[in-house]
C-alpha positions as CSV (number, residue, x, y, z in Angstrom):
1,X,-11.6,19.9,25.1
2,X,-8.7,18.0,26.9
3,X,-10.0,14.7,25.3
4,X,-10.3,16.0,22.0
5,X,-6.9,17.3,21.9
6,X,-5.3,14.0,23.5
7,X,-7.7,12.0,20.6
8,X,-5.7,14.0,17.8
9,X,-2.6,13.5,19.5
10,X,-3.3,9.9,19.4
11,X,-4.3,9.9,15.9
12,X,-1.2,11.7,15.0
13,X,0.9,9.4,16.8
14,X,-0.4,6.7,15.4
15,X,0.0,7.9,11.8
16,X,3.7,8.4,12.5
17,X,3.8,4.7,14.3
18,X,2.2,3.4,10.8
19,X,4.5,5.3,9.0
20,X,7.5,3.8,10.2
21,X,6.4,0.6,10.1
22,X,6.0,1.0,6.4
23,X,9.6,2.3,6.6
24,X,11.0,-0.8,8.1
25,X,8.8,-2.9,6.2
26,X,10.0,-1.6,3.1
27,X,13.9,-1.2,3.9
28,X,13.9,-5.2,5.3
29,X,12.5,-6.0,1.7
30,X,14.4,-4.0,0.2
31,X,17.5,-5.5,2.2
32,X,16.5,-9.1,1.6
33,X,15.8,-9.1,-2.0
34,X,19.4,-7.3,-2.6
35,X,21.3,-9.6,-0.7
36,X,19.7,-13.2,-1.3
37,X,18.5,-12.3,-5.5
38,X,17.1,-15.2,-6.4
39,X,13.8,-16.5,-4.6
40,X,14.2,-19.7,-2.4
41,X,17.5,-18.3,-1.0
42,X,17.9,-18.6,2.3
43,X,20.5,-17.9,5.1
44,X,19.8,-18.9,9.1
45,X,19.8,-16.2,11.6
46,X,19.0,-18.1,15.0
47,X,20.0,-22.1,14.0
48,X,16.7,-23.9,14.7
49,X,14.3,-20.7,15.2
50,X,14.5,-18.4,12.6
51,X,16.0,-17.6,8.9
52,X,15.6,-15.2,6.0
53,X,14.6,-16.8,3.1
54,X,13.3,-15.1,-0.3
55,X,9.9,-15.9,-1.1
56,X,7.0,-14.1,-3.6
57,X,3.7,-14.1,-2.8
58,X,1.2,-13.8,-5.0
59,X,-1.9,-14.7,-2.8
60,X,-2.7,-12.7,0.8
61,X,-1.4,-13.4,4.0
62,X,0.2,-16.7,4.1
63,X,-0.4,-17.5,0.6
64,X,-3.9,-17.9,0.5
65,X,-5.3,-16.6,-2.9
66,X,-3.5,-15.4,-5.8
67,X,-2.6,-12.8,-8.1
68,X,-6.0,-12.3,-9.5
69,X,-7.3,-10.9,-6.5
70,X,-4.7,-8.3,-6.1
71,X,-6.9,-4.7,-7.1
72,X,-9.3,-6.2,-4.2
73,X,-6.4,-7.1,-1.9
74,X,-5.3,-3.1,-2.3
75,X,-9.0,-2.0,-2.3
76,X,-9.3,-4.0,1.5
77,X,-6.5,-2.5,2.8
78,X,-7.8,1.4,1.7
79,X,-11.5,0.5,3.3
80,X,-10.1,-1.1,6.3
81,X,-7.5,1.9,6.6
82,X,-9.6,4.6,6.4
83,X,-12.4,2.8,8.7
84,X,-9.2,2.6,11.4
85,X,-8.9,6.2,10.3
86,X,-12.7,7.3,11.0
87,X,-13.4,5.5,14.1
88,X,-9.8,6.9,15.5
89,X,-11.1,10.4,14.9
90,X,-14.2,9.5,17.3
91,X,-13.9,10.3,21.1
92,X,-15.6,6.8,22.0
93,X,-12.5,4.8,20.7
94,X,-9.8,7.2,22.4
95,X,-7.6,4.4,23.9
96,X,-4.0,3.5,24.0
97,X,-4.5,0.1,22.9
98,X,-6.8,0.9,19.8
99,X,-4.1,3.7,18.1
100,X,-1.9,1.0,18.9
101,X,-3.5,-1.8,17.1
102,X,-4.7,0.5,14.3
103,X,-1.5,1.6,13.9
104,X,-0.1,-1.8,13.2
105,X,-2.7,-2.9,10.9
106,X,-2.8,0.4,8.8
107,X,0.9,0.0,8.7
108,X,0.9,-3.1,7.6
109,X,-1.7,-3.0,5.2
110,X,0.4,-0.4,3.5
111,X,3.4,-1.7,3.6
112,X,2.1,-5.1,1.5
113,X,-0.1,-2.8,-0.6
114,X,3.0,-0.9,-2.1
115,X,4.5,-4.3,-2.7
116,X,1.0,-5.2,-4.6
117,X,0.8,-1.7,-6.4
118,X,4.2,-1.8,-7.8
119,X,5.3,-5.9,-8.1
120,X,1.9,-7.7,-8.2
121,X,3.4,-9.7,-5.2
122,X,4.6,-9.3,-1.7
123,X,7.7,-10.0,-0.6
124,X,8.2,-12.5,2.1
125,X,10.8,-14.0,4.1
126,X,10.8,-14.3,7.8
127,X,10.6,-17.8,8.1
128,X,10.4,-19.2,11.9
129,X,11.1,-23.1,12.6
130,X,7.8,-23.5,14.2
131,X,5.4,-21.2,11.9
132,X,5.3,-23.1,8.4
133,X,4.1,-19.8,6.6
134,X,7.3,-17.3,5.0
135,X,5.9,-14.3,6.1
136,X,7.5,-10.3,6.6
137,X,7.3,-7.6,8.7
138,X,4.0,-6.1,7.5
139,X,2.5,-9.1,7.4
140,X,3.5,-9.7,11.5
141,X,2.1,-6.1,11.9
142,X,-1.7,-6.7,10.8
143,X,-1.1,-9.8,13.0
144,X,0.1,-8.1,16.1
145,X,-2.8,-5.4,15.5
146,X,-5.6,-7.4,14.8
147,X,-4.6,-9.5,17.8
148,X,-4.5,-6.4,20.1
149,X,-7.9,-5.2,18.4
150,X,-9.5,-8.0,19.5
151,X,-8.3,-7.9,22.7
152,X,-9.5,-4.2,22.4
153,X,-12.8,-5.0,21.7
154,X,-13.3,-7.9,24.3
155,X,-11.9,-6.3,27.3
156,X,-12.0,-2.3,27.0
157,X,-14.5,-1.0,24.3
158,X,-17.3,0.1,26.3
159,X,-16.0,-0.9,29.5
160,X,-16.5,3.0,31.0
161,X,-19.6,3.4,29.4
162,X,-21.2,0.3,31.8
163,X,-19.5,1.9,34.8
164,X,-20.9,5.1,34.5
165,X,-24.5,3.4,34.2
166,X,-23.7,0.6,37.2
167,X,-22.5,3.6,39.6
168,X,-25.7,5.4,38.8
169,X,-28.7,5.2,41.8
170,X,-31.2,2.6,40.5
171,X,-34.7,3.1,41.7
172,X,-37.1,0.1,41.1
173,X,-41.0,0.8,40.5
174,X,-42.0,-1.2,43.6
175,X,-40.3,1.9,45.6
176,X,-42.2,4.6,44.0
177,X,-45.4,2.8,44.7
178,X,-45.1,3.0,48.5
């Protein structure tokens, strides 16, 4: 019962996590398109590392695609969502690291998908010296998330689930026949 309870905890925590990165997502957009207007605007915020600079994208992360595929762009983010959703509900994926990462991506995905839903474009503008791509904080979200789901998957999904079958007694056929 204890697991079940700390699994819907998680879930919830996670939810709220997504939540406010679709918060801060949305005010630094907000923030950016008020202040710099018109798109190619830019102003430096570490000289040599890192600026704001106004930029619309039309296409998905890093300005691959374009505007055509923006129903299916919004359509991935739902199914992907409420897969994150489903699988965080399950007692087999009751780990730290996966609310984490889901949290980021779900975030994230939302966070771009209101920009889609309402602009038909996504606000970028996070532009670091040695990462070519203008880029915001949803879109570093998805990035972080997927990176730590992968990690996930790699190194702890299913990790207890061997142990519990190594540290069981293994009798070979050759004993019983003695």
């Amino acid at each position: 019962m204890k697991s079940k309870s700390k699994g819907k905890l998680g879930v919830v925590v996670s939810l709220l996590i997504a939540f406010l990165i679709v918060i801060i997502d949305q005010v630094s957009k907000t923030l950016i398109v008020d202040n710099l207007k018109i798109e190619g605007n830019s102003v430096t915020v570490i000289n040599g590392l890192l600026s704001f600079t106004l930029s619309y994208n039309d296409g998905m992360a890093f300005g691959i695609g374009s505007s055509a595929f923006r129903w299916i762009f919004v359509a991935i983010m739902l199914v992907v969502g409420c897969f994150l959703v489903y699988l965080m509900l399950k007692p087999k994926y009751n780990s730290k690291l996966f609310f984490i990462s889901s949290a980021l991506i779900i975030g994230g995905g939302i966070g771009n998908a209101i920009d889609r839903v309402i602009n038909g474009y996504v606000v970028d503008f996070l532009a670091l010296s040695f990462f070519p791509p203008i880029c915001n904080f949803a879109d570093y979200a998805i990035t972080f998330g997927t990176v730590l789901l992968l990690i996930y998957v790699i190194f702890v999904y299913g990790k207890d689930d061997k142990k519990s079958v190594v540290s069981e007694p293994v009798e070979f056929i050759s004993d019983k026949d003695e």
